[in-house]
Every structure is written in C-alpha cells, then in structure tokens.
N, C-alpha and C positions, 0 to 999 in steps of 0.2 A: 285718220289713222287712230287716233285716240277718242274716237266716237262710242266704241263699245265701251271703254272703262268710263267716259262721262256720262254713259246710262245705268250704271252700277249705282241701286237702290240700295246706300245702308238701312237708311229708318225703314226694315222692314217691318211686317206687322210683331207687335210682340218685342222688339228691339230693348228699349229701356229695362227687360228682364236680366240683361246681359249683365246691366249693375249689383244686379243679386245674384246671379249664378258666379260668376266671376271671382267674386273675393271669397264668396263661401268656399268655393272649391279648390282654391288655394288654401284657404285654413284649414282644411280635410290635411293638407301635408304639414303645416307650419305648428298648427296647437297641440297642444299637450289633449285638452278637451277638446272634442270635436261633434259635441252634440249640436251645439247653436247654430255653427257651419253646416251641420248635415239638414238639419229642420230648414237653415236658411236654402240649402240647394235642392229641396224637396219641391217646395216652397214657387223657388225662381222655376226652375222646368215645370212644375204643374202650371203655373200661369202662363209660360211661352207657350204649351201645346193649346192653351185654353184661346189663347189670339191668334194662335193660326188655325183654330176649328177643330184641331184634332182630338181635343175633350172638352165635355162642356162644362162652363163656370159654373151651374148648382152643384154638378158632381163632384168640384174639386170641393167648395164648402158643406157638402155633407160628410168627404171623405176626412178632411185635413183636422179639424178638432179633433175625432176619437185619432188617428193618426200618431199626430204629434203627443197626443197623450202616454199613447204607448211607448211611442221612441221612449220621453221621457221618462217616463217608468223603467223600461229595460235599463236605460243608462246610470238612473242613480242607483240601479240594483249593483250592476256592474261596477260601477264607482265606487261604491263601498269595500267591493271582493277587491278591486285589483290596487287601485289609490287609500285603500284604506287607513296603512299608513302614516299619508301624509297628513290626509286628513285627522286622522286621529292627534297628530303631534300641532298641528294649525288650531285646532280645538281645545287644545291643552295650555297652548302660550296663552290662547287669547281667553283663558277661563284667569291667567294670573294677571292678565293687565290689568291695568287700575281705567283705562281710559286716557291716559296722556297721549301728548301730540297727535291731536288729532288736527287737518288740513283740509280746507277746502274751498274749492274756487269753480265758481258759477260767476261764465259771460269775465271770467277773469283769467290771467295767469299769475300764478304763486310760485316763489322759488325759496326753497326750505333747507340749509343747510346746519349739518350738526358735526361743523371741523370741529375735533379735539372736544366731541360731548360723549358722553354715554349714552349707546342706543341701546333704547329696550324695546322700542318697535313703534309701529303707526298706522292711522287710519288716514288714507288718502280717498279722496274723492272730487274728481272733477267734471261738473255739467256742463256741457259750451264753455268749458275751459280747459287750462291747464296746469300743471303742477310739475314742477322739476325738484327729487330730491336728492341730492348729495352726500351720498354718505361714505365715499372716496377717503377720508381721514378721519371718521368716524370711531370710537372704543365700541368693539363689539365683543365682550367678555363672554358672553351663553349665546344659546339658539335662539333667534326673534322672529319674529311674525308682522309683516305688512301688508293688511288687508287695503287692496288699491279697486276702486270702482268707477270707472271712466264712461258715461256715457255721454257722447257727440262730444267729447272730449278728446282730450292722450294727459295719459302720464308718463314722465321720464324719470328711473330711477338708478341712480349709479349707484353703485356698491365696490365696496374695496377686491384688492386680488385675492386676498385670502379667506374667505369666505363660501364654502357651498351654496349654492341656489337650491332651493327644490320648489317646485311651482302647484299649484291646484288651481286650473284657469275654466274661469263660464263664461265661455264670448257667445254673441249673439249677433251676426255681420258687424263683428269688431275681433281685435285680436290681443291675444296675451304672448308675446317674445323675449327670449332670452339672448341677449348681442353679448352676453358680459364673456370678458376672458378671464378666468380667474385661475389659480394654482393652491390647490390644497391638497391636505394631507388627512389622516384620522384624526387629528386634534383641531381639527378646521373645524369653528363655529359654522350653524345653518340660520342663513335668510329666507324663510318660507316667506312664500308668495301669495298671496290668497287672493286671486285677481279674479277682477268681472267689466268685460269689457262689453258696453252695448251702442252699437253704429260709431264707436272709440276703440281705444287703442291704449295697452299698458306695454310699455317695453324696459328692459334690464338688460342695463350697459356697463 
C-alpha cells in the first residue's frame, strides 16, 4: 500500500537549488531591500532549469553577470529616489561619529550591554559569529545610527520601547528583521539601522 510513496524521489535532479530559492523568495516579502533575495532567486531557478536540461549552463554564465549588473544598477538608482531619506540621515550620524563602540566577533559570540550608558551608536560586525546588543535601558537622548554587518553570522539587537526603528537593509541569502514592539510618539528618538546581512542574519527585538 505505501509502495508508490516509498518510490517518491526527493534528491531530484537540481534539488539542493531549493536551498537558494527558498529563503530568497521569502525575503522578497520579509526585507525592507529586496535586491540580494531577487539576484539570489534569479540565480537558484536559472540553475534548477540548468539540471534539469531545460537551459544550458554556458547560457546562464554568459547571461547572469551583465544581468545582475543591471538589477543592481536599477536598484541603487531606485534606492536613492525612494530610501533616500533614510539613507541620507544614516550618512549624516555616521559622518558625526568619532568611531566609538565598535564590536566584533569572528568564529565567536559577544554580548554588549550599555544599561544606564549613553548611546551614540555602533558598529557591529559578526563572521561565523555572534553579537547580542542590549540596549533595553540604554540613555538614547538624539537619533543614532548602528551599522550591523553579519556574514555566516546573526546579530541580535534589542532596543528600548520608546524608540523609532528605521532600517536600510543589504542582504544577500541572509536577512535584516524588525520583531521590536516599540510605542512612540513625535518626540521619539530614531535607531537607524544600517544592516548587511550576507548567508546571516541581523534581527531588531
């Protein structure tokens, strides 16, 4: 009776593509940026069709450089017009920083807490690691800037309730998310975000 389901071939030809289509095309609904996901799910289906015969592998490598060149062209055009904004104001803290607290953990985990400090913002960064920062009872008097860059990484970063998020995210089969509950008003200081997640992961809780 259960002969036809114990003939059911997962590993078909092309299978392991499914690891790269799969998360890209959930980060098409989850990022704020959704270029790295789109390049990544371009990417994962020209290689499924290319194992199961249906195009051939010189055609996808003569296609996919000028390709992907363009997306990414269109997108920082786009980027500018629509996030301008944000980016303008992420470029602005980070022209006043001095370079303090900066973090980072390679093949490590770090855990960084600033109860009862005054934050003026940070550079996070972790390689085959991780980084948890705390900044839950943190003094956040003005708008700050935390540039986070995670590759085969995660960073975890809490933030108090009263605080706006605003995020500018470059994942690349990795992801930038916002879990935080927060409650503010027009007097609400902003946490910009200036994340880049590559085969990792930045999340804001």
């Amino acid at each position: 009776m259960l002969h036809g389901i114990t003939n059911i071939n997962i590993f078909f030809d092309g299978w392991w593509t499914l690891f790269i289509i799969i998360p890209c095309f959930i980060g098409l609904f989850k990022e704020n940026e959704k270029t790295g996901n789109f390049i990544g799910l371009l990417i994962g289906v020209a290689l499924l069709l290319a194992c199961q015969n249906i195009i051939d592998f010189h055609l996808i490598w003569k296609l996919a450089f000028p390709t992907i060149l363009v997306i990414i062209g269109v997108s920082l055009i786009f980027k500018d017009t629509i996030g301008g904004k944000v980016n303008s104001e992420i470029r602005k803290l980070n022209e006043k920083r001095n370079g303090e607290n900066g973090y980072c953990a390679t093949f490590a985990g770090q855990n960084v807490n600033f109860d009862g400090q005054n934050f003026t913002g940070a550079d996070l960064t972790a390689v085959f690691g991780g980084i948890k920062c705390d900044l839950r009872n943190a003094i956040i008097d003005s708008d700050v800037v935390i540039n986070a860059s995670s590759t085969f990484g995660g960073i975890e970063i809490y933030v108090p309730s009263n605080v706006k998020i605003k995020i500018k995210s470059t994942p690349l089969f990795g992801g930038v998310s916002n879990k935080a509950n927060t409650k503010t008003d027009e007097n609400s200081h902003t946490i910009y975000i200036n994340g880049t997640a590559v085969f990792g992961g930045v999340e804001i809780k």
